[in-house]
N, C-alpha and C positions, 0 to 999 in steps of 0.2 A: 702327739697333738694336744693328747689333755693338759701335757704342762707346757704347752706354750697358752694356752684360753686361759688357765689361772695368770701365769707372768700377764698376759694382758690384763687382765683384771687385776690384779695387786697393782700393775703401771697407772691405770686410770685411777684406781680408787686414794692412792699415795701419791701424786706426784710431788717427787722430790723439789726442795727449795733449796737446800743446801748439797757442798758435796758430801755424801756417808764419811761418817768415821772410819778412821783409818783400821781399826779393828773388825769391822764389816768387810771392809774393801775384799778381803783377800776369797771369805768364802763368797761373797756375792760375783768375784771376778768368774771363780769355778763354774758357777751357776748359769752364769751368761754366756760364760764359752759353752758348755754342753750343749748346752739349748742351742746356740748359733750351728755349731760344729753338726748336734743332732739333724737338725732343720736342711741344712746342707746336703749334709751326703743322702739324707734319703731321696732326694729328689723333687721333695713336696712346695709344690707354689706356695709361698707364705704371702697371706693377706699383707698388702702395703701397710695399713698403720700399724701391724704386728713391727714389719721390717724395719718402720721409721720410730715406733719404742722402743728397738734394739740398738741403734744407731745412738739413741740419745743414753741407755744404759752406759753402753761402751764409751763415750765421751765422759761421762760422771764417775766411772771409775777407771779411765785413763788407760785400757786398755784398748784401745783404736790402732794403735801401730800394728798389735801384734795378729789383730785379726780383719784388719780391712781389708784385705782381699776376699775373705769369707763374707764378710756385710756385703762387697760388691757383688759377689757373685749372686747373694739371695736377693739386694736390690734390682740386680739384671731380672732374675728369673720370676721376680714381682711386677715385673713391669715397667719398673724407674729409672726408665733408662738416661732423662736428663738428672737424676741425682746421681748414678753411677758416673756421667762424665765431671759432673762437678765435686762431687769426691775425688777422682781421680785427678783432678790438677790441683788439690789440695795439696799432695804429695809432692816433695822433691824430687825423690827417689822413689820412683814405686817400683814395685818386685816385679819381676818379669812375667809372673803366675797374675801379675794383675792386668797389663795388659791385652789378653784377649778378652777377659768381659770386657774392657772399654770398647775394644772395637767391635764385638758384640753391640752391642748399645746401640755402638754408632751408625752399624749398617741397619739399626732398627728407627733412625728418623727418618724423615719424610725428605730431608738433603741432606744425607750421608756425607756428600764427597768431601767436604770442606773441613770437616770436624777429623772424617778420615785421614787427609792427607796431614793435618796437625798431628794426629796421635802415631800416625808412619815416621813423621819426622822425629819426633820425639823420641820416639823408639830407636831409633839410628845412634843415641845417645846409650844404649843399654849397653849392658857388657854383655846379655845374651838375646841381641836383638834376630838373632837369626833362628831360633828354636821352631821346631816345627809345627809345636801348637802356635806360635803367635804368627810365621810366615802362612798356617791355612786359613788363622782370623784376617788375615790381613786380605788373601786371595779370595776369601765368601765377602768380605767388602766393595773389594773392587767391582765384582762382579755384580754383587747389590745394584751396584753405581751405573751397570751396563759399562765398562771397562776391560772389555774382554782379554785385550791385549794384555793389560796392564796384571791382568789375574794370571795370565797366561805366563811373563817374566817370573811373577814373585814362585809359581810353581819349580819355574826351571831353578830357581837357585837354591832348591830345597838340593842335599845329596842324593836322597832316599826319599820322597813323596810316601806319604801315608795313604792308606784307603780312601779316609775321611778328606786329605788333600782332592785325590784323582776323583771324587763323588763332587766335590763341590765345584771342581771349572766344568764336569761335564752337564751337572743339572744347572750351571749358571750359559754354559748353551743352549742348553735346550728352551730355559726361559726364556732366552733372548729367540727364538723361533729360528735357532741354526741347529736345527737335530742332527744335519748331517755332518757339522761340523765336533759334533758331542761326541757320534761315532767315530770317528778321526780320536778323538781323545782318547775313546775308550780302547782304540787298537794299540794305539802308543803303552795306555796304561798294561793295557796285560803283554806288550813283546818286553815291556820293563819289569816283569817274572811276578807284579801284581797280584795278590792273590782277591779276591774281591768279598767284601762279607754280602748276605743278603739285600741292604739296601744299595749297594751299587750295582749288583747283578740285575733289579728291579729296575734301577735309572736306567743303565745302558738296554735291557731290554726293550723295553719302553721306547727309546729314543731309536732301534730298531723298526720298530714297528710302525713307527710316524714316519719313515723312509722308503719302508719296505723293504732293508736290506737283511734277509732270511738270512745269506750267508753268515756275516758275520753274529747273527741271533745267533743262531743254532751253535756256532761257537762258544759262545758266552751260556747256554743252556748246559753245553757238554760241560762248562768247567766248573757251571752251578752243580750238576750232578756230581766229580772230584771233591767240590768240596762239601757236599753233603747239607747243600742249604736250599734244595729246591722243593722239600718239605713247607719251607715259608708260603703262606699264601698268597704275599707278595711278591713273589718270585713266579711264581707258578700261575699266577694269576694275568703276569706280564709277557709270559712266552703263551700262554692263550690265544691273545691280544694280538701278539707278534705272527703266531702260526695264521690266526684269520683273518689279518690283514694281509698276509700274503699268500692268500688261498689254499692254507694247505689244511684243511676244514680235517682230514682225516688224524692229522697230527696233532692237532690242537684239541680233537677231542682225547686223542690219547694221554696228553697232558691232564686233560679235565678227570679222566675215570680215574686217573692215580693220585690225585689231589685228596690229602687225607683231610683238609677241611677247604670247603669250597662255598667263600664270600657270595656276596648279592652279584657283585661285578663279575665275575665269573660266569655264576648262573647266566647274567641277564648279555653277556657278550656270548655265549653258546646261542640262547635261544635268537636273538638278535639276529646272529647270523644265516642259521639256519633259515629261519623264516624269510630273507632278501637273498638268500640263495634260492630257492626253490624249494627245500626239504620241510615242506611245513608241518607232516606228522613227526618229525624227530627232534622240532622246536615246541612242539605243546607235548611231545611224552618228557622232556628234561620240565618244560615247565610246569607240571601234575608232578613229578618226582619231587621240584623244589617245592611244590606245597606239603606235601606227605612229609618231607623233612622237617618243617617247620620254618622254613628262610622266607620271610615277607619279602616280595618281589617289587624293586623297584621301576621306575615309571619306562625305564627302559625296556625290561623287561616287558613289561604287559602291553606296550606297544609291539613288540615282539610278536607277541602269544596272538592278539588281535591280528596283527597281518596275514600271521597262521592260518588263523580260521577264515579267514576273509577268502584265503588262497583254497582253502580245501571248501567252501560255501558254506562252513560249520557256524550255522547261526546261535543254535543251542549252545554248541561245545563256545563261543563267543559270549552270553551269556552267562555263563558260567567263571568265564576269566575275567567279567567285568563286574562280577561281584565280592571279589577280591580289595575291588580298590573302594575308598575312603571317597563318598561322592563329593566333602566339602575340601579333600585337599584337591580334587580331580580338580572343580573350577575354577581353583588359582594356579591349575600347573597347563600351562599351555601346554606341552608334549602329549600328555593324556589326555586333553582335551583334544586336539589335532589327530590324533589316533583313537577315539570314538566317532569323531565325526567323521573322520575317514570311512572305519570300519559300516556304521551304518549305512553310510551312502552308497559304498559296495554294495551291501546286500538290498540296494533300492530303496530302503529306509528313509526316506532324506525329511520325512516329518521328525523322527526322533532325532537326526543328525540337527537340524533347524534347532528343535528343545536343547539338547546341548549344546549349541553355541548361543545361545539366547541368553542362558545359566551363565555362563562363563562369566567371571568376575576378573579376569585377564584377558586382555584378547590383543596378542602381537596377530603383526602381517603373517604369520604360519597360521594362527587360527581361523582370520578372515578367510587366506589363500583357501584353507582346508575345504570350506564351505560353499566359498565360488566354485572351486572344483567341484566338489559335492553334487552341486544344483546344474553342473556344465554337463557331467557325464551322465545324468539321470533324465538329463530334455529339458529342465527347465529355464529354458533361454532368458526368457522376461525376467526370472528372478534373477538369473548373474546379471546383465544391465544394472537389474534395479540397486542389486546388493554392493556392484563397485560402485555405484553413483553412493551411495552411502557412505562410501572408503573414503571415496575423495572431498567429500564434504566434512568428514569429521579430521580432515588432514592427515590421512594416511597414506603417504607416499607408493602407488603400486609400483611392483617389482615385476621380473620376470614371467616370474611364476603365475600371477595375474595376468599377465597380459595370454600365456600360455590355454588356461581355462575358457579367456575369452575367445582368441583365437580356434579353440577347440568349438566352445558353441556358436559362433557364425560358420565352422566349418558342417557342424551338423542340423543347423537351421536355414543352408542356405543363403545364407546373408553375406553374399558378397562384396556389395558398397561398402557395410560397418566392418570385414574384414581387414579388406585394406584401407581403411582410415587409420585404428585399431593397431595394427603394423608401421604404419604411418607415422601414428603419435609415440610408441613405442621405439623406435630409431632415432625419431628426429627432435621430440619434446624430454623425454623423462633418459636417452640419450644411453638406452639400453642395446648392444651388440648382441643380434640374434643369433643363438645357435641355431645348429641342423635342425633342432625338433620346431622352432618357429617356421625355418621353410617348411617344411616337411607338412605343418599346418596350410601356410599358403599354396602351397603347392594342392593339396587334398580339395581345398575350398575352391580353387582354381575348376580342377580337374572335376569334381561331382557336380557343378554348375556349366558343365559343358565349354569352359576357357579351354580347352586343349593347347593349343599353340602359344597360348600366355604364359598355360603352367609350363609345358617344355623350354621355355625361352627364361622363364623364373631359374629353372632347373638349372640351364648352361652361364647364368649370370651369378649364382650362388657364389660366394668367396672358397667354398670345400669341395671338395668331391661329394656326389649326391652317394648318400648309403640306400638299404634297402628297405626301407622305409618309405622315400622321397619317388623310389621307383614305383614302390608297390603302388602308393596314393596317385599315382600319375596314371599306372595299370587300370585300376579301379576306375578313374573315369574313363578311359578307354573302352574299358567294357559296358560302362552303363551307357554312353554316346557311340556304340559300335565304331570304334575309329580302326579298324584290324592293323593299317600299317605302322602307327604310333605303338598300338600296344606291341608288335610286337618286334619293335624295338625297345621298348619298356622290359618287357620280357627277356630280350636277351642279357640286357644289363644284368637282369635281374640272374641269371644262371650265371652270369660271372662271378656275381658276388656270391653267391651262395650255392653251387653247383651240387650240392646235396640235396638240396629244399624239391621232394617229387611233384612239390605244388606249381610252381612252376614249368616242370616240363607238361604238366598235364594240361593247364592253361594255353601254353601254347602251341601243342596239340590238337586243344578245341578249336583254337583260330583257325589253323590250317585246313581242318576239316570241314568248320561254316565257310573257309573260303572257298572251297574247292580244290584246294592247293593240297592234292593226294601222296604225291610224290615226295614233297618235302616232309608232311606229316609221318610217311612210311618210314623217310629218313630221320625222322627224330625219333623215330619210337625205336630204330634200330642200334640210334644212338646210347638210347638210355637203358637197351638193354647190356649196351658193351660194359655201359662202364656201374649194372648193378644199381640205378635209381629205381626203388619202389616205393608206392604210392602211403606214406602215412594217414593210416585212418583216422577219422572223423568222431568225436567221441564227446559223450555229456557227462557229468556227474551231477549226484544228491548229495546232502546231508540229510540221513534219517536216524530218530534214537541212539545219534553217536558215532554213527559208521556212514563210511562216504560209499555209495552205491555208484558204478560205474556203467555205460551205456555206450556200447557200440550198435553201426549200421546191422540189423537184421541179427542181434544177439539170439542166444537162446538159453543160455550160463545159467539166470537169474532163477531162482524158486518159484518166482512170482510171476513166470513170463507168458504164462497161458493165461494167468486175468489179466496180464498186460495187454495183450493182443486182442483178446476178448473187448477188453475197453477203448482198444484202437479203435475197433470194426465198431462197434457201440456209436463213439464220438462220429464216425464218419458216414455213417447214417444217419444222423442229427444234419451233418454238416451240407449233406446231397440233398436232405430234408427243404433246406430254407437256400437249396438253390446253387448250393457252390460245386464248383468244379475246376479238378487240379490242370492248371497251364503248362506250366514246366515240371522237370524234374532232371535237379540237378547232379543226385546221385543215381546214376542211370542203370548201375548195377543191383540195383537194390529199391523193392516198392517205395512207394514213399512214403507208408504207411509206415514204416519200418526206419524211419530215420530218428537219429541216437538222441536228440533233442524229443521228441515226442514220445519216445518209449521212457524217456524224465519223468515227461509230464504226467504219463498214464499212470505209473509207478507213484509219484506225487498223489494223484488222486486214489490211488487207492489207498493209502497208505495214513495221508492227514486227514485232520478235523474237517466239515462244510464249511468255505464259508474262511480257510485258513490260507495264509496265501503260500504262493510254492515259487520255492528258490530254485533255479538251475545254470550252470558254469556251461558254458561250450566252448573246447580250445580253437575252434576256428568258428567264420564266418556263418550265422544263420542263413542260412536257403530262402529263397525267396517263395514258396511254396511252405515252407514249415512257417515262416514269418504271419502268410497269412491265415494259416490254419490255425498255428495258437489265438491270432487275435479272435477267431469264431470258437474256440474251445473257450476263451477267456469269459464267452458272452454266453456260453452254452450254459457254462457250471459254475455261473457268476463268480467267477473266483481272481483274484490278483496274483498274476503271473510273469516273473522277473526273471527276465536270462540274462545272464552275460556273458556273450561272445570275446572273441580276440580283438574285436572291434570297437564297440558299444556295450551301454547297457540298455534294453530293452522291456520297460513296464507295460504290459497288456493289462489292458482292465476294457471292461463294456464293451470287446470288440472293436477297443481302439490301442496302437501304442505310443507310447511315450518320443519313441524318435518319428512319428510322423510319416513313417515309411521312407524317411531317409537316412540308409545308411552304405 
């Protein structure tokens, strides 16, 4: 490269007026060939006026015939690609070696097809128009052009298809969004005894993965292993991809632990997955491993990590992954901006999730969406209103997903009338087709506002089959308007669909039994002992100092569980103190002093600062007795206190909480 900066510089500094003496000619001819010929085979993009002071050398000393296919190829690989086609029809006869930079070139303007179908003709003229480097230039053209057919012929009249042939019709399907018909390609290519190098094993994996069709992956894997190229990152990288798009999370990690170097994309498609499967300690121990290596984790990734924690209530170990990211690229990258304010709004947060969207120097409908959500699932009604009304005034088209949020807060504020308008304008204005979880919304709103026979008649008018979901929300108002014979037909539904769920049998157990109805109850308990349904328990988790602390009904596991208990009886003395007294008790096998959400709480208190507020997860539904015992612990030990159930989330502060007592 150092002697091409001088040849530029002698060119600038001398520009020739005359042609050189014929004495010159011969060493200066040598000089410009090296240089060209050098410049060439290594690979290196040569600056354009370099390319176009060579051009003009080669012209001055009359050697252009014998190296213009070299000038074209370093003009192609500089970028000039309309000097490469007007070079090229300068030529009578061009060499058949010059042809494929031209149709290079050509598939690199912005309308191919025309320039292309002149240099196909033209070529028809050669004596070796049919070579199989100029028939696979000719086939990555067509396909440029979206010609699929057309790329498809010139393939077939090759004898023998090269690699490089059978990679470019299959990634010119896949561009064309026919991955399935890529696959089709790639079966052809290897029954045709194909051997594949690493970038075509990469494409066809790939194009597996966007299908889902594992079998033939795992084919294309095995023959990457034969050929000993699954070393490539890119190979390896793509049966990853392949394995967890088709659930097989165990394979694909096996893939990942033998990967001798493992990309961003890797990392961030492991933890990714992991984290929207459920496995959120095995998506933040790969993502602490990727720090420790040294791999900057892109925005995939720490959305990833964050759901993680989000899932295990790990608000620290969440701090911690958020200090990773770069806070001025975070506010131009919507993805990490939508996965902060997600994450905060989880853990009840929704002032700091507010601060980050405020920040945000990008803000597509994912970021808005993020934030409606945000304010929907945390109670604050007034602000989703207020915050779409804002969407829609600065011309931001709501989508589904808006309408979803909303629909969720008039199902949790009661607001029946703005529910179905809200549904209303979402069908019939912005012309959006509700899925199940929109019913499943009206249905919910229906049903906790005591509609019963609206919602079941909502139910049987649905275009799907109601899932269980649609039942449960039906259930649920059933039991808070005591309706026993709706629910429990609700109920039955509800053991069809899911005949495991002991939640269920037990629910409609209780009916039978408030009914009076002994006989049938006796029969359903006999039922469920035939066929083996027991009862899953009830259970909370912490995040404390890094470790997630778990709490079942009437534990006794824990180290700490004697000042736990201690602090129960403590609290509950306070609480008989200013007058209260427990009504129900929903887990009847167990005090209710002792339910797994409160022994959280006690553990929380002992454990944090005054005055610090306490996060707690419950996989099912809050009790209506623990619901209101936290709001009087809340107001006891002045402290801000956030659960999230299977349901809702739930902010207690001052003896008051966030869903209003409806949930």
């Amino acid at each position: 490269m150092e002697v091409l900066r001088k040849f530029v510089q002698s060119e600038l500094r001398n520009p020739p007026t005359t042609l050189a003496p014929s004495a010159f000619v011969s060493s200066a001819a040598e000089e410009t060939r090296r240089l060209l010929l050098s410049a060439v085979s290594s690979g290196n993009r040569l600056p354009p006026l370099t390319v176009k002071l060579l051009h003009g050398r080669l012209l001055r000393l009359g050697i252009l015939d014998d190296l213009y296919t070299y000038l074209l190829r370093a003009l192609s690989s500089s970028g000039l690609h309309l000097h490469v086609l007007r070079l090229y029809s300068l030529f009578p006869k061009p060499s058949h070696l010059a042809l494929p930079v031209a149709l290079k070139s050509a598939s690199r303007l912005r309308n191919p097809l025309r320039v292309g179908e002149q240099l196909h003709a033209r070529s028809l003229k050669l004596p070796s128009d049919s070579t199989p480097h100029i028939l696979t230039s000719l086939l990555s053209l067509y396909a440029k052009c979206g010609l699929l057919q057309h790329a498809r012929s010139v393939l077939e009249e090759m004898p023998c298809p090269s690699t490089v042939s059978w990679t470019a019709l299959i990634t010119a399907y896949m561009d064309a969004g026919r991955s399935r018909e890529a696959v089709a390609v790639a079966r052809d290519a290897f029954a045709s005894g194909m051997r594949p190098d690493s970038f075509m094993a990469a494409r066809v994996l790939t194009a597996c993965s966007r299908v889902t069709d594992l079998g033939t992956g795992e084919a294309v894997w095995r023959t990457a292993e034969r050929e000993g190229i699954t070393s490539s990152v890119f190979v390896a990288t793509a049966a990853v991809d392949l394995y967890i798009k088709c659930g097989a999370m165990a394979k694909a990690r096996e893939v990942f632990d033998r990967m001798p170097e493992k990309n961003v994309v890797a990392w961030g498609a492991m933890v990714s997955e992991y984290a929207s499967n459920g496995h959120p300690q095995e998506a933040l121990q790969l993502f602490f491993a990727m720090q420790a290596q040294g791999v900057r984790p892109n925005c995939r990734t720490v959305a990833g990590a964050l759901s993680a924690c989000t899932q295990l209530g790990a608000f620290d170990l969440a701090q911690q992954v958020i200090a990773v990211v770069d806070w001025d690229q975070l506010l131009d990258n919507p993805v990490l901006g939508t996965a902060l304010i997600e994450m905060y709004s989880k853990f009840g947060n929704t002032a700091e999730a507010w601060f980050v969207f405020q920040q945000m120097r990008k803000r597509g409908i994912t970021v808005w969406n993020a934030m409606v959500l945000g304010l929907s699932m945390t109670g604050h009604d007034r602000s989703v209103f207020a915050l779409v009304g804002q969407m829609e005034k600065s011309g931001m088209k709501l989508n589904g997903m808006t309408f979803m949020s909303l629909l969720y807060s008039c199902t949790h504020a009661g607001l029946v009338q703005d529910g179905r308008r809200y549904f209303h304008n979402m069908t019939q204005l912005y012309r959006i087709a509700p899925r199940i979880e929109y019913y499943g919304c009206m249905i919910d709103l229906l049903s906790r506002a005591g509609l019963l026979k609206e919602a079941h008649r909502l139910i049987n008018e649905m275009p799907m089959q109601a899932n269980v979901a649609v039942w449960g929300a039906l259930l649920g108002g059933c039991k808070i308007h005591r309706d026993a014979e709706l629910a429990e037909h609700a109920l039955k539904q509800l053991i069809l669909l899911e005949p495991w769920n002991s939640g269920n049998y037990f629910m409609l157990s209780n009916i039978y039994s408030n009914s009076g109805r002994w006989k049938d109850d006796a029969k359903l308990r006999l039922h469920m002992k035939a066929i083996g349904v027991k009862e899953v328990p009830g259970y909370s988790w912490v995040d404390f100092d890094g470790k997630v602390h778990k709490f079942h009904v009437g534990d006794n596991w824990h180290p700490l569980m004697d000042q736990i208990y201690k602090k129960l009886d403590e609290l509950s003395m306070e609480m008989k103190a200013i007058g209260y007294k427990q009504t129900t008790d929903e887990e009847k096998e167990h005090p209710l002093v002792h339910h797994s959400v409160k022994l959280a709480v006690a553990f929380c208190l002992l454990t944090t600062r005054p005055g610090e507020a306490i996060r707690v997860i419950k996989n099912t539904r809050v009790c209506t007795d623990c619901h209101t015992d936290i709001k009087l612990i809340s107001r006891i030990t002045h402290r801000e206190i956030i659960v999230r159930d299977n349901s809702r989330f739930h902010c207690f502060r001052d003896g008051s909480c966030s869903c209003n007592d409806y949930w």
